[in-house]
ZAMARGU-4260 file (C-alpha; in steps of 0.2 Angstrom, whole numbers, plus 5000, padded with zeros to 4 digits):
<rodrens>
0) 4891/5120/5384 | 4876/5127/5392 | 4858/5133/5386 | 4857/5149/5394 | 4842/5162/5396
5) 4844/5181/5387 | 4830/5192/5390 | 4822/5205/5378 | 4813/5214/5387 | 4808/5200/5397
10) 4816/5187/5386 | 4829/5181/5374 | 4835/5164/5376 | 4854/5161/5378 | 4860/5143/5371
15) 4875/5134/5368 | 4876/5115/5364 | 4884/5102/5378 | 4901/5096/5376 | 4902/5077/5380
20) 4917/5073/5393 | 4929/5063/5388 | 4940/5050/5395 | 4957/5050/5400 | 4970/5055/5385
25) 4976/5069/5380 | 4977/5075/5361 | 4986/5091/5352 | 4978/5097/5339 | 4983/5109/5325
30) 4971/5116/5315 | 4971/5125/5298 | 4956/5129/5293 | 4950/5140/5275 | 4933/5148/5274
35) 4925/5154/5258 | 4909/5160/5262 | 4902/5163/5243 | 4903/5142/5240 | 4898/5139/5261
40) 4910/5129/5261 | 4926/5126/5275 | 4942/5119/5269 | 4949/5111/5283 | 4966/5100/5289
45) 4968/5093/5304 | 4986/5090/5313 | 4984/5076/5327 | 5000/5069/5340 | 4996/5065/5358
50) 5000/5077/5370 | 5013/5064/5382 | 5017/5051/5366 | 5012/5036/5379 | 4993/5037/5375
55) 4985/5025/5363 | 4979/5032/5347 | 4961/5033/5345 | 4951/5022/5334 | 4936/5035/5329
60) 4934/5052/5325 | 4919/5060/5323 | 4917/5072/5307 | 4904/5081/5298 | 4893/5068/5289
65) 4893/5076/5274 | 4911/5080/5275 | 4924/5073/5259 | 4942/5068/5265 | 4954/5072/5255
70) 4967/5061/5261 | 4973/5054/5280 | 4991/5051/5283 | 5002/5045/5299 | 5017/5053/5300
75) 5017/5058/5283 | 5010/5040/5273 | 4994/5037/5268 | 4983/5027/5279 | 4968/5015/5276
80) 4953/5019/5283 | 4932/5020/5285 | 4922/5035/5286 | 4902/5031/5286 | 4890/5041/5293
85) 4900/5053/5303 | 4911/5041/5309 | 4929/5041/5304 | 4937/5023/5307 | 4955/5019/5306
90) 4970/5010/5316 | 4985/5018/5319 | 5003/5010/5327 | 5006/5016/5343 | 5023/5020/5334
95) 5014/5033/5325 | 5021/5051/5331 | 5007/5062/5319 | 4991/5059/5311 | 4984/5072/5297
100) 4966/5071/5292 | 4963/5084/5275 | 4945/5087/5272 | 4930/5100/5266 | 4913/5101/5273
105) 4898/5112/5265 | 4889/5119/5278 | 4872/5127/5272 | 4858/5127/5287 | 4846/5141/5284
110) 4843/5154/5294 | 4825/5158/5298 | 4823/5178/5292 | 4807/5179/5303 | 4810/5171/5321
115) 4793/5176/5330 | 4785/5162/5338 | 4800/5150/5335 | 4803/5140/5352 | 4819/5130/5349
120) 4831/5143/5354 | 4846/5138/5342 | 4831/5143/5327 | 4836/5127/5320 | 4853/5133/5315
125) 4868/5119/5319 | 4882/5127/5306 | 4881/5139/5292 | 4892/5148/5281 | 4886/5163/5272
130) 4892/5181/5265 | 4883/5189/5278 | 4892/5177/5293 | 4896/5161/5298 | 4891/5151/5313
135) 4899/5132/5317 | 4891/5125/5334 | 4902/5112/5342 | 4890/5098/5337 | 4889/5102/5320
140) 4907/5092/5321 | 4918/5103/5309 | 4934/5096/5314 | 4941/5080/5319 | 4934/5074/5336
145) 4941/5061/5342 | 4931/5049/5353 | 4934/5046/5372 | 4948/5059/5373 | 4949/5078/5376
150) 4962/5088/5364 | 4969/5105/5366 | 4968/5116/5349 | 4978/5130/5339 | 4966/5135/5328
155) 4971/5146/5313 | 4957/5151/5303 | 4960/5161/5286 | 4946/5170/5276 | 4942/5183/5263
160) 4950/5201/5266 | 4939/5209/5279 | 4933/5191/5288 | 4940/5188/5304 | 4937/5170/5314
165) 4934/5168/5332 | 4934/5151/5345 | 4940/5145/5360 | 4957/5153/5368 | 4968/5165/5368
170) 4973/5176/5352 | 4988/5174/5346 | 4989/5184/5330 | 4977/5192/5319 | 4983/5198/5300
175) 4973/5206/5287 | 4979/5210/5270 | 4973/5212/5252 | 4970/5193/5248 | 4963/5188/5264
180) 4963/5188/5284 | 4971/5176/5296 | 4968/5173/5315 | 4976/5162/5325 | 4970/5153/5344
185) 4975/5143/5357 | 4968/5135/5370 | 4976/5130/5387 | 4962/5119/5391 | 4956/5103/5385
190) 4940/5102/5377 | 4932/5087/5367 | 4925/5102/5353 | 4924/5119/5347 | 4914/5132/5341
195) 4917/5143/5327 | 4909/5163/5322 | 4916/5173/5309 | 4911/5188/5302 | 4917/5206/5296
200) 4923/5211/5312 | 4933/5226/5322 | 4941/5220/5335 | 4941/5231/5352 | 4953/5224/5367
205) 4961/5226/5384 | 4966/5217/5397 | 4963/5211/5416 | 4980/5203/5422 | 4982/5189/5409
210) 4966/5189/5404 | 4961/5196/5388 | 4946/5206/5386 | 4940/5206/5367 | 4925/5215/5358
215) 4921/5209/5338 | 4907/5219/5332 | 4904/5226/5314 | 4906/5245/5310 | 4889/5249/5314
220) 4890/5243/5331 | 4909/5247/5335 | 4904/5262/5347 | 4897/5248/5357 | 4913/5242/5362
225) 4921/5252/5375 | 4905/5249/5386 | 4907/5230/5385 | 4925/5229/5387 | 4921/5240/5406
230) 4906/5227/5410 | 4917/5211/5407 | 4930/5220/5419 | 4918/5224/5432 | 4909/5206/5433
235) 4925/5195/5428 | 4933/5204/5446 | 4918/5199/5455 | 4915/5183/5451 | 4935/5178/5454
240) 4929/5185/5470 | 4916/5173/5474 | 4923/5160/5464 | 4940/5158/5462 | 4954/5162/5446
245) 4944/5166/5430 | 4949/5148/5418 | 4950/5152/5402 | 4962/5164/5392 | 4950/5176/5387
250) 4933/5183/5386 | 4926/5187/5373 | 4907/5197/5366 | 4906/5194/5347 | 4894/5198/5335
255) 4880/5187/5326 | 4874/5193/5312 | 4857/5182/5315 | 4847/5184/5332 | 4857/5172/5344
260) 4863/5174/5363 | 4876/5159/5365 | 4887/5155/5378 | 4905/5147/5373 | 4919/5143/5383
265) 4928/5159/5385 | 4915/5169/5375 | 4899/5174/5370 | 4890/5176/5354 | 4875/5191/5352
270) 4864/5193/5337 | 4869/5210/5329 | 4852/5216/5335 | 4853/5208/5354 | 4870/5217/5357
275) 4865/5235/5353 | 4851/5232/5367 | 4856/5246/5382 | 4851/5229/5396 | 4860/5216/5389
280) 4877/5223/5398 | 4869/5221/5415 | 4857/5205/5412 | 4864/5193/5397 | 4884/5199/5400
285) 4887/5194/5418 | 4877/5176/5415 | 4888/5168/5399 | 4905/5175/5410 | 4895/5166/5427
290) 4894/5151/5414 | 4912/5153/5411 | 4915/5142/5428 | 4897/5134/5430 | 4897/5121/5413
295) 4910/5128/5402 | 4928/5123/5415 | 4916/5112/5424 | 4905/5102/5413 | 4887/5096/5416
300) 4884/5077/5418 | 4867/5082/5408 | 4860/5064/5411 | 4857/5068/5431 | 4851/5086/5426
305) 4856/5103/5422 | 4861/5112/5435 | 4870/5126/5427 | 4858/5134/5422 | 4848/5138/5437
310) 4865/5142/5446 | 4872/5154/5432 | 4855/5163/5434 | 4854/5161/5452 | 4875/5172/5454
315) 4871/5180/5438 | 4855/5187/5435 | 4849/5186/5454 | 4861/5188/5463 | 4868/5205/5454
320) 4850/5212/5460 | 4850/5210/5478 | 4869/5217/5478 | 4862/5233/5468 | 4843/5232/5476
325) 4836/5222/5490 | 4819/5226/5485 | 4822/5222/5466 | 4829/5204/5471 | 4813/5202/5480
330) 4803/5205/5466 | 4815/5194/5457 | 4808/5178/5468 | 4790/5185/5467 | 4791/5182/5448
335) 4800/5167/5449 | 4785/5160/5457 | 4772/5168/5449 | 4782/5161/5434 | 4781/5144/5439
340) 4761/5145/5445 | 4756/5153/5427 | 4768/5141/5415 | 4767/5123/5424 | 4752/5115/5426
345) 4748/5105/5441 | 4754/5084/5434 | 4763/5092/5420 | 4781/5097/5431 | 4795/5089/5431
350) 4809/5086/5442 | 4826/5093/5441 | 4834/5079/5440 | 4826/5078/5422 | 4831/5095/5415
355) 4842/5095/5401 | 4838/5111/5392 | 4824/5124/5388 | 4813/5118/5375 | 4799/5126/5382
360) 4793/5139/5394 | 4789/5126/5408 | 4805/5118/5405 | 4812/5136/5406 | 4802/5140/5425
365) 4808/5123/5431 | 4828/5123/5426 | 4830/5141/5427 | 4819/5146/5439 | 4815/5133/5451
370) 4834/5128/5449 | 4838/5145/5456 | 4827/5147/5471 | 4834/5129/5476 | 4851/5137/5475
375) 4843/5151/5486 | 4836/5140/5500 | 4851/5133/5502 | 4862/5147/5504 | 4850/5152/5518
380) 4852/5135/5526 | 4868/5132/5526 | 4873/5153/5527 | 4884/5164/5515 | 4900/5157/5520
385) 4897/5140/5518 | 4889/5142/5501 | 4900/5152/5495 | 4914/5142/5501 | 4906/5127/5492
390) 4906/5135/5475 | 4925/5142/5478 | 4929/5120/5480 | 4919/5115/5467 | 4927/5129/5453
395) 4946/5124/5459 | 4941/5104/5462 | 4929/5102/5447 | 4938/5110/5433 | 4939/5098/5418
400) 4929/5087/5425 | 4910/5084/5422 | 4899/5087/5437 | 4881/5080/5444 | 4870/5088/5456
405) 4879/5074/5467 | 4895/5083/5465 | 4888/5101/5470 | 4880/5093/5485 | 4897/5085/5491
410) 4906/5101/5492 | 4890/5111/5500 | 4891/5097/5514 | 4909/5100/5516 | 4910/5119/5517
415) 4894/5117/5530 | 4897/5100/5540 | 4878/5097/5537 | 4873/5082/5530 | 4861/5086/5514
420) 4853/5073/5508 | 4837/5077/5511 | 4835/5093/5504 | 4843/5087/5489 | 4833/5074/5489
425) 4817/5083/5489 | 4821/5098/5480 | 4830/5088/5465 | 4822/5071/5463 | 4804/5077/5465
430) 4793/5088/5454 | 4781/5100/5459 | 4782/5112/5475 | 4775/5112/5493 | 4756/5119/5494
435) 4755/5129/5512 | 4740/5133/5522 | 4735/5144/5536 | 4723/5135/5547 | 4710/5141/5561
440) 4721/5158/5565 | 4715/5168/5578 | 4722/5186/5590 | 4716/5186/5607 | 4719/5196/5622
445) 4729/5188/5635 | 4738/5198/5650 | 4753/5200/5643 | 4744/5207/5630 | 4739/5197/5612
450) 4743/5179/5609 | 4742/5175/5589 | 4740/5156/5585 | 4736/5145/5573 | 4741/5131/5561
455) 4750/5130/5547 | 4748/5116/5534 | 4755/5106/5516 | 4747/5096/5506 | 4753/5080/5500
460) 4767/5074/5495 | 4772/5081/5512 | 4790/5093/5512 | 4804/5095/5528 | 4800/5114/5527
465) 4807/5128/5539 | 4794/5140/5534 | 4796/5158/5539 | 4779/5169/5548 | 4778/5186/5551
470) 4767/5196/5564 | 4765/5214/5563 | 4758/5227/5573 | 4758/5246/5574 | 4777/5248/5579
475) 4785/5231/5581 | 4789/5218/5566 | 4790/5199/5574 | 4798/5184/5565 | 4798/5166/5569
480) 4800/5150/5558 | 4791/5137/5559 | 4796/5118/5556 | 4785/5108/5546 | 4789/5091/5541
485) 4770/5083/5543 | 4755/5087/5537 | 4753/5103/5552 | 4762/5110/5563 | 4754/5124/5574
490) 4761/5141/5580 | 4759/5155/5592 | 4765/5172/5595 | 4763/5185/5609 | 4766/5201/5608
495) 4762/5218/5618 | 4748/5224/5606 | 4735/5222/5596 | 4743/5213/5579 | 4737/5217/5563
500) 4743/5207/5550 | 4749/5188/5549 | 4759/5184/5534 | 4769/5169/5529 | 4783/5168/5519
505) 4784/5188/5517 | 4800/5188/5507 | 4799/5173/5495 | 4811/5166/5500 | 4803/5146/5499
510) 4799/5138/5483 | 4779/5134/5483 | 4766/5134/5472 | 4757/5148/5474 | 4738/5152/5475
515) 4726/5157/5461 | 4722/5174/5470 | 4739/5177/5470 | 4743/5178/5453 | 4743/5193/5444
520) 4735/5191/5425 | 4748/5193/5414 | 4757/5190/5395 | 4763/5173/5401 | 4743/5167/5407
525) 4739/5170/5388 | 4757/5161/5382 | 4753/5145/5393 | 4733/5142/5389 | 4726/5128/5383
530) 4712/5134/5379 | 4713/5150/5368 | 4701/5159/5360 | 4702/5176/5350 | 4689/5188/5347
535) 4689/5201/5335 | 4678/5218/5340 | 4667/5224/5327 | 4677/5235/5316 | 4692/5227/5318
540) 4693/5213/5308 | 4709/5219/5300 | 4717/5219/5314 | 4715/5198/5312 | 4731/5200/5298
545) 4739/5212/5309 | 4741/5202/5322 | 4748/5186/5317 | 4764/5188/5325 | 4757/5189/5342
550) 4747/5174/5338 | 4762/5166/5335 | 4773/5173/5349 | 4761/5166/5361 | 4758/5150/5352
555) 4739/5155/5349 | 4743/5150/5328 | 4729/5137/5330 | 4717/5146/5342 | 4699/5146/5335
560) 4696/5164/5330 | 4676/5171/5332 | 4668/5188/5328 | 4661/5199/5341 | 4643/5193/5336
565) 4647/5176/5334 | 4654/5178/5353 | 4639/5185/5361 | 4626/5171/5351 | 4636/5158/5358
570) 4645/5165/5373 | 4656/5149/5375 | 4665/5147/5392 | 4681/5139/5399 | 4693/5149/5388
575) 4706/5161/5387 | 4702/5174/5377 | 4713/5188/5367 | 4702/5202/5360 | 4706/5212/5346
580) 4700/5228/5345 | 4687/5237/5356 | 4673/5228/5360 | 4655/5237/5354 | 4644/5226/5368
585) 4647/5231/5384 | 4647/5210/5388 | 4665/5211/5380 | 4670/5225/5389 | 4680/5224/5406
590) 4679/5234/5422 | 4696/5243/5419 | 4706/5245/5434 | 4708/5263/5443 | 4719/5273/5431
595) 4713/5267/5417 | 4703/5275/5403 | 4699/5270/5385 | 4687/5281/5375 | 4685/5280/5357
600) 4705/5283/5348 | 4711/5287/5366 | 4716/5281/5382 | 4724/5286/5398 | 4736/5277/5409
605) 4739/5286/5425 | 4737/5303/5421 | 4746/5303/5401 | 4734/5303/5388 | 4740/5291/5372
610) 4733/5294/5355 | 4730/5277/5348 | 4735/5283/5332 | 4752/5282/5335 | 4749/5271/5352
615) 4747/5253/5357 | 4738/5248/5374 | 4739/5229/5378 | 4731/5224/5394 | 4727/5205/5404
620) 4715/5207/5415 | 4708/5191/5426 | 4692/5182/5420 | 4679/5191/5412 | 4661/5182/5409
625) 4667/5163/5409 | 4683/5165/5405 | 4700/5161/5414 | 4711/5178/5409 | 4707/5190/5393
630) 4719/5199/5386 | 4716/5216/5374 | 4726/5222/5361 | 4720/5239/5357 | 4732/5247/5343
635) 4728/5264/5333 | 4731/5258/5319 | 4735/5241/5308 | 4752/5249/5306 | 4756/5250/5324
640) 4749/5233/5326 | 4760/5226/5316 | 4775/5234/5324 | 4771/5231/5341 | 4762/5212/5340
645) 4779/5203/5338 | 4784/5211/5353 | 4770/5209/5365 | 4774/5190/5368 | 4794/5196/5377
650) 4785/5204/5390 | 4779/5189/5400 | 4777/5193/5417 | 4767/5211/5414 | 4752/5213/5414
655) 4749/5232/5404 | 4759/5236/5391 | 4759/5254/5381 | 4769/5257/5366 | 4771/5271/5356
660) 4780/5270/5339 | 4787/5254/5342 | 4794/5259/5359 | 4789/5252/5375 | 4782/5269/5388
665) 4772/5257/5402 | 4774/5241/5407 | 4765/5235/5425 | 4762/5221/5433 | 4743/5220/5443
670) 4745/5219/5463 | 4736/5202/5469 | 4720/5205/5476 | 4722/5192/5492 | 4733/5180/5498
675) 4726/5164/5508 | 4742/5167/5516 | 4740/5182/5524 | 4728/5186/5538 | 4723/5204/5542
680) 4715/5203/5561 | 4702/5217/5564 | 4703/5231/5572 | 4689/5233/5586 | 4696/5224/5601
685) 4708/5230/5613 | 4716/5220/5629
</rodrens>
């Protein structure tokens, strides 16, 4: 399973754990399964045969470490056997029809109550059972799994009145009564291991053909329901559209009663407070049902990277954009860039073939990010039918099996007839991106009217790009690409009159490392320094206290923290800085883009006036005296500060924020003052 991306605002990370592939085999397994959440404890017995009678019985199982066995028969006699560290050993006759395994396993991982600032996305949670919920990841191993071989599950999970259980497959019965509950699953496809959610539960459904559509939530969010069960309709059609039948039995939004966004086989699992977010049908929904195809039915070989990841965000959270919005999927690539320019630092990349999963923000703009561009330059390489016609035989040829980057490529060369080694090569094998350069650019009159010319350049290690310019003039929009695969490559355009712009790359639509003049200040410069460095204004040293949760959302916990005095008599350089509270001097002060006011308790964005009593301005704004970016946190009060300073860190790619009362009214991202990429030719001569 996949480690998927959710966002709050700008971000909530999705995760679920991957599922190891197994080898030829095939076992049936019947599961009973008892929770009693007062003791954390799951009473559990397992029911093995082999699915064609012919295979040979496996020689390990792997269990829960701390689990107790009760007792493990074969077709109804005890058996001898090991169980040390996890790892249940015995041998069985080949003769042997059934195997049952009779266990109990306390699972008691705590869950964090505070979660700001906490970068492992699972919150450190691997199987719990609680009165308020219970959550069992597949690797936390709490049922039999045996070794080298996929089984297919009935799974019938009893619990206190009131406690309903949800996995993999299709639902087959659910009863409720005064001495408990009990809900029953099957699944059609073999999987090596399941997850496990239970909670107090109403349970919304439909259906799509033979799919069921299911919605667990708890009471207060029930009114939720209807509007999910609509979305997973609309994006399961579409994606059987582009990829082919829909694999699994069912799909299925259930509630968490801690923060979580994980994607399952057949399902997904959102924190009671993430589901009840108005976004999270359109954003979070339609990427765990893209995963349903991309790592779930086909699974990732991890060791050769992750692609899932950046595809399920490529057809899920991109693609949805430029069917709805051409201009918000070109924003979409913009951020993706400025993304990977603010959170990697040059020598500290790392290829694709590498990622295995999001543990930090840079790992996050490489597997999702980069991931997804790769997908996109493909796709206009090889064009739309091609591509999609390579997912289509990937989703039917793939599914059950465990897939590399190796795997995508050979359908993609297929579907095309184009031989893609290269790309891959350079695209997944290599960190970094390509650095592009315009070179001695000139616009001169000729008789046909003006010649444009030029040279365009990469820095080392050299790329085989086909790199896309753009030449404007007052009523005419010219387009040419430009092949580069050495170090330059020059260019020349002639038009009828006099051009006035030269841009390359206008759409985004290459992967590159972008300039420094071309990136904004914003949230995520702050979250990725390595040199941070908080001031707090004179006056506001209370706001110190106040602000320790957006210390700790953008990792600043250990910044060095200086007064405003201390500041100007030392007036360090080569730092971030965050200052809290408004600066007395006017050294600390920054020339505030048009727009922008701040007077005493006030200030004005646009033409709205905000008292900051009740309002919250936060603002990055590029260097200011020796430093790289400075960021302001300007709050009304200490209440408001501590409502909003927890929040300020989801909002990575802006660069203003306003809040009032806890609720977002401005975000905005600053407009790059230059690009080294694009040439505006004056305007005095005429031919």
């Amino acid at each position: 399973m996949l480690r998927t991306l959710l966002y709050i605002h700008v971000l909530l990370l999705l995760v679920s754990v991957p599922v190891a592939a197994a080898g030829p085999g095939l076992i049936d397994q019947e599961l009973f399964i008892r929770l009693v959440p007062p003791d954390h404890l799951l009473e559990g017995q397992a029911v093995l045969s082999r699915a064609d009678g012919q295979t040979e019985w496996p020689t390990a199982f792997r269990l829960a470490s701390q689990a107790a066995i009760d007792g493990v028969t074969a077709d109804g006699v005890p058996v001898p056997y090991l169980f040390n560290g996890g790892l249940l050993k015995l041998a069985l006759a080949k003769r042997i029809t059934t195997l049952t395994i009779t266990y109990r396993v306390y699972f008691t991982d705590p869950v964090p109550q505070d979660t700001v600032g906490i970068e492992d996305p699972s919150l450190g949670v691997t199987a719990t059972i609680q009165p308020q919920g219970t959550y069992l990841a597949e690797a936390s191993a709490w049922h039999p799994r045996p070794l080298g071989t996929n089984s297919r599950f009935r799974v019938t999970i009893k619990g206190p009145p009131g406690l309903t259980g949800v996995t993999a497959g299709r639902l087959i019965a659910r009863e409720s009564g005064e001495t408990g509950t009990q809900t029953t699953w099957q699944t059609r496809l073999p999987q090596s291991a399941l997850a496990l959610a239970a909670g107090a539960y109403q349970l919304s459904r439909d259906d799509l053909g033979d799919i069921q559509l299911l919605v667990f939530t708890g009471a207060e969010n029930a009114a939720l329901a209807a509007g999910y069960l609509e979305s997973c309709r609309e994006y399961l059609q579409l994606y059987q559209q582009l990829f082919g039948f829909y694999p699994y039995a069912k799909f299925a939004v259930v509630e968490n009663f801690y923060p979580t966004g994980y994607g399952l086989p057949g399902w997904t699992l959102l924190g009671s407070s993430v589901i009840r977010l108005p976004f999270i049908r359109t954003t979070s929904l339609p990427h765990e049902i893209a995963h349903a195809w991309w790592g779930n039915a086909i699974e990732i070989d991890y060791q050769s990277g992750n692609w899932g990841e950046g595809l399920a965000t490529y057809v899920a959270d991109y693609y949805l954009k430029e069917l709805h919005d051409p201009a918000e999927a070109l924003e979409y690539r913009h951020n993706i860039l400025r993304d990977y320019k603010a959170l990697v630092a040059v020598g500290d990349d790392l290829p694709l073939r590498d990622f295995r999963s999001r543990t930090t923000k840079r790992d996050q703009a490489v597997g999702y990010g980069k991931a997804a561009m790769v997908f996109h330059m493909l796709r206009s390489l090889i064009g739309d039918q091609a591509f999609w016609s390579g997912l289509q035989a990937a989703a039917r040829q793939g599914l059950g099996k465990r897939y590399a980057w190796s795997d995508l490529q050979r359908h993609f060369e297929a579907a095309s007839g184009m031989q893609l080694t290269a790309f891959f090569r350079q695209w997944i094998d290599r960190p970094g991106a390509p650095q592009l350069r315009l070179e001695d650019v000139s616009a001169r009159p000729v008789a046909a009217g003006w010649e444009v010319s030029g040279a365009l350049s990469q820095d080392e290690p050299r790329y085989d790009l086909s790199v896309p310019l753009r030449l404007e003039t007052a009523t005419q929009v010219i387009d040419q690409s430009v092949v580069l695969t050495e170090r330059e490559q020059r260019f020349t355009f002639t038009v009828s009159e006099r051009p006035i712009n030269l841009v390359v790359d206008p759409q985004s639509s290459l992967f590159r490392q972008l300039f420094d003049e071309e990136l904004p200040a914003t949230v995520n410069n702050l979250r990725a320094s390595r040199v941070p460095l908080v001031v707090v204004a004179k006056g506001s040293e209370a706001l110190l206290g106040a602000s320790r949760d957006l210390l700790r959302g953008l990792q600043w916990q250990k910044a060095p923290v200086l007064s405003e005095a201390e500041y100007l008599a030392r007036r360090p350089g080569d730092h971030d800085l965050l200052v809290l509270g408004w600066p007395e001097s006017a050294v600390l002060r920054p020339e505030l883009p048009d727009g922008l006011r701040v007077t005493g308790q006030q200030f004005v964005v646009g033409d709205k006036l905000y008292a900051q009593a009740e309002g919250v301005l936060f603002m990055v704004l590029a260097g200011h005296e020796n430093s790289h970016v400075a960021g302001y946190f300007l709050p009304g009060s200490v209440a408001a500060a501590q409502d909003t300073a927890r929040r300020i860190p989801h909002y990575g790619r802006y660069s203003l924020l306003v809040f009032s009362n806890g609720r977002n009214q401005v975000k905005m991202t600053w407009e790059p003052l230059r690009s080294p990429l694009k040439i505006l030719f004056a305007k005095e001569a005429s031919p």
